[in-house]
Backbone as numpy.savetxt, mean C-alpha at the origin, in Angstrom:
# Nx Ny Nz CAx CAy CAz Cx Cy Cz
-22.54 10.22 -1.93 -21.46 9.32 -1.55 -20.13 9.96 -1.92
-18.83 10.07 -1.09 -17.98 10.37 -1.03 -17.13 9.73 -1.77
-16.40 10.05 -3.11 -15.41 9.09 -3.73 -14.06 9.26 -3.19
-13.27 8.38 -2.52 -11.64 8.34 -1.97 -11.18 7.81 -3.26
-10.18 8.88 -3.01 -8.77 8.40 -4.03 -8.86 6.77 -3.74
-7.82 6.07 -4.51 -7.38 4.93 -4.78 -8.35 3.56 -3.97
-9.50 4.21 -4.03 -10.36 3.21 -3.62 -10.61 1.53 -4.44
-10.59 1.55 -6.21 -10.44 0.86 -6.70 -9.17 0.14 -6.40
-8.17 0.85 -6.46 -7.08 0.42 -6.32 -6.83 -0.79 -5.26
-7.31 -0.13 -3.77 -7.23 -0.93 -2.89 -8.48 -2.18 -2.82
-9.09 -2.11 -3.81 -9.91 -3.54 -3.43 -9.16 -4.07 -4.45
-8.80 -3.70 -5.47 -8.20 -4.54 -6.47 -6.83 -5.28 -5.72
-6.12 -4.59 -4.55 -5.22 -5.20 -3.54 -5.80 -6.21 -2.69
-7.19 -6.28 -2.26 -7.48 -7.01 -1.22 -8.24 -8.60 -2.13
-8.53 -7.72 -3.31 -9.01 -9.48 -4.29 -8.33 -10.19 -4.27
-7.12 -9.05 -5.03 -5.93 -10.09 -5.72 -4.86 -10.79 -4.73
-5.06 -10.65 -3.26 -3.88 -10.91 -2.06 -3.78 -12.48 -2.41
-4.77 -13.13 -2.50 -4.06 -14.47 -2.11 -3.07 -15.07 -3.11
-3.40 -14.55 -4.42 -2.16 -14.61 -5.20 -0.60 -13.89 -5.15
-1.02 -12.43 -4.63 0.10 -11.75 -4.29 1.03 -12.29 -3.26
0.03 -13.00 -2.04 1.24 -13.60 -0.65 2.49 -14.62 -1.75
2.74 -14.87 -2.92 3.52 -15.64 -3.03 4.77 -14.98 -3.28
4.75 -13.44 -2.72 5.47 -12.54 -3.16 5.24 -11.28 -1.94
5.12 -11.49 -0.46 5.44 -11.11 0.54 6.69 -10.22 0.79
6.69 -9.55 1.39 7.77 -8.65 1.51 8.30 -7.36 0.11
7.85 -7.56 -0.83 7.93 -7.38 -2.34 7.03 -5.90 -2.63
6.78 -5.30 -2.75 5.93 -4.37 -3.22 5.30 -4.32 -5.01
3.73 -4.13 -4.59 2.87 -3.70 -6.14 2.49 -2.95 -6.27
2.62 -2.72 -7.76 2.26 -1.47 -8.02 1.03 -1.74 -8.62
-0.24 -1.04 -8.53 -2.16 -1.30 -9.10 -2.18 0.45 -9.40
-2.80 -0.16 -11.05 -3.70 0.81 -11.15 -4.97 0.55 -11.48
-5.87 0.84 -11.03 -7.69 0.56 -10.71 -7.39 -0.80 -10.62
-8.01 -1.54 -12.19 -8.02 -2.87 -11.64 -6.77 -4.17 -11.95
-5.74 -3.31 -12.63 -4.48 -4.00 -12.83 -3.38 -3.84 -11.92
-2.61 -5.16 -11.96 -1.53 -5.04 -11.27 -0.34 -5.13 -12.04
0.04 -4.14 -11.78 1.39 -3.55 -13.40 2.28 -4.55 -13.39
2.88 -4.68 -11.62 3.62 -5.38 -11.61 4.08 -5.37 -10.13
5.02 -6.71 -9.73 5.34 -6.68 -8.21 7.44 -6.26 -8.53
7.70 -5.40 -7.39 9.10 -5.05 -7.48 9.60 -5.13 -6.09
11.50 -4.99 -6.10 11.53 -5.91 -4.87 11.52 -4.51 -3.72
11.52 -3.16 -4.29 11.90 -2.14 -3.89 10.78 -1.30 -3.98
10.06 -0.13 -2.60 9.44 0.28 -3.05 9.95 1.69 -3.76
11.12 2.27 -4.08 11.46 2.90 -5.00 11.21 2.41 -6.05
11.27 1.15 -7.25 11.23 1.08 -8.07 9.53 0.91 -8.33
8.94 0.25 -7.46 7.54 0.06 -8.12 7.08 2.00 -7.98
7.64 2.77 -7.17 7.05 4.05 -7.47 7.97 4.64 -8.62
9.01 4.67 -8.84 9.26 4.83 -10.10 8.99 4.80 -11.69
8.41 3.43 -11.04 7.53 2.74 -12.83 6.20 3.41 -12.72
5.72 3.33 -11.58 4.32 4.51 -11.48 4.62 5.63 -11.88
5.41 6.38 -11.71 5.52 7.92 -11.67 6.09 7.55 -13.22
6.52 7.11 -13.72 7.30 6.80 -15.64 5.39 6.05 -15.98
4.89 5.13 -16.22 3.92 5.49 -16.55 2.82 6.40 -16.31
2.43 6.68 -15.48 1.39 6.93 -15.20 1.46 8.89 -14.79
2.95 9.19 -14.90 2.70 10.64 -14.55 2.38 10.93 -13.24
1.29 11.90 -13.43 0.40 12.04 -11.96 -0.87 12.12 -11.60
-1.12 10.82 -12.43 -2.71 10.04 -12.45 -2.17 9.21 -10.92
-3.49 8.71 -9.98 -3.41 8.32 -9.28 -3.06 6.56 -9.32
-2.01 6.01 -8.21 -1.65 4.46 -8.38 -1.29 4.31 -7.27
-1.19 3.06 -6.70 -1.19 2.37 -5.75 0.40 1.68 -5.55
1.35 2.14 -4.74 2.51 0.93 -4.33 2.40 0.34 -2.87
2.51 -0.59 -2.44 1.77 -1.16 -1.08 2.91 -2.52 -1.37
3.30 -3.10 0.20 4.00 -3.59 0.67 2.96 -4.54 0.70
3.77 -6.20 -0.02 2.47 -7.27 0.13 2.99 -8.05 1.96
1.75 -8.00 2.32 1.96 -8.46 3.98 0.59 -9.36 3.75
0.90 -10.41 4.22 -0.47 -11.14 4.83 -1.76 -10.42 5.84
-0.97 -9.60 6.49 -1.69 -8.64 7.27 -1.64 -7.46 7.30
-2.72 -6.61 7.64 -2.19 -4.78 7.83 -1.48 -5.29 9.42
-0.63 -4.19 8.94 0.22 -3.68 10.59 -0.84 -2.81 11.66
-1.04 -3.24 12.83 -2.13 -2.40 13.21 -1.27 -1.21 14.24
-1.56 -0.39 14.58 -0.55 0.76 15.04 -1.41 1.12 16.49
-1.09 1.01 17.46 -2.14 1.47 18.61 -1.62 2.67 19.35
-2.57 3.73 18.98 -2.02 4.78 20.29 -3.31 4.81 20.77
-2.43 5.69 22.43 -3.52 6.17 23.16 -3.55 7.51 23.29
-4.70 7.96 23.95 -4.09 9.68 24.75 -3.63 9.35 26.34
-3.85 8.23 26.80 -3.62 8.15 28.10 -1.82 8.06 28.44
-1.43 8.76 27.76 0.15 8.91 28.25 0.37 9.29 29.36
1.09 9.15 30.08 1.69 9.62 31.15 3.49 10.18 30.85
2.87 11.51 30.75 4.20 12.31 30.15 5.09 13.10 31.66
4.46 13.03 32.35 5.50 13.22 33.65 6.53 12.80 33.39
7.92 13.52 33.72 9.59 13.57 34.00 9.81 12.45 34.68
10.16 11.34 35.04 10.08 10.69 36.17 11.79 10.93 36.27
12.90 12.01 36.08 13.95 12.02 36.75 13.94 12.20 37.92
């Protein structure tokens, strides 16, 4: 089995959401299974990561009720139409 980086991290994001939505728009910072803290900037929650934690692995993530879903295709149509 393959271990991904910040895998703890991110379930420890998807437990803890329904408490986090009270703080939407806000960014947290998790490491494994704590949440250090929520900041209103994601400069500062990576800041306090990078001042504790060095360059052990941590989590800053934008609290959204939802992931943003992103859709591409290959079916572009890149023809000039001038």
């Amino acid at each position: 089995m393959t271990v991904m980086h910040l895998d703890q991290e991110i379930r420890t994001y998807n437990t803890k959401l329904p408490d986090l939505l009270a703080s939407v728009g806000k960014f947290v910072l998790i490491k494994a299974d704590e949440v250090v803290g929520i900041y209103d900037t994601y400069a500062d929650a990576l800041q306090i990561g990078y001042d504790r934690f060095k360059l052990e692995p941590f989590l800053v993530k934008q609290i959204a009720p939802a992931e943003k879903v992103h859709f591409f295709t290959r079916e572009l149509d890149l023809a000039c139409r001038a």
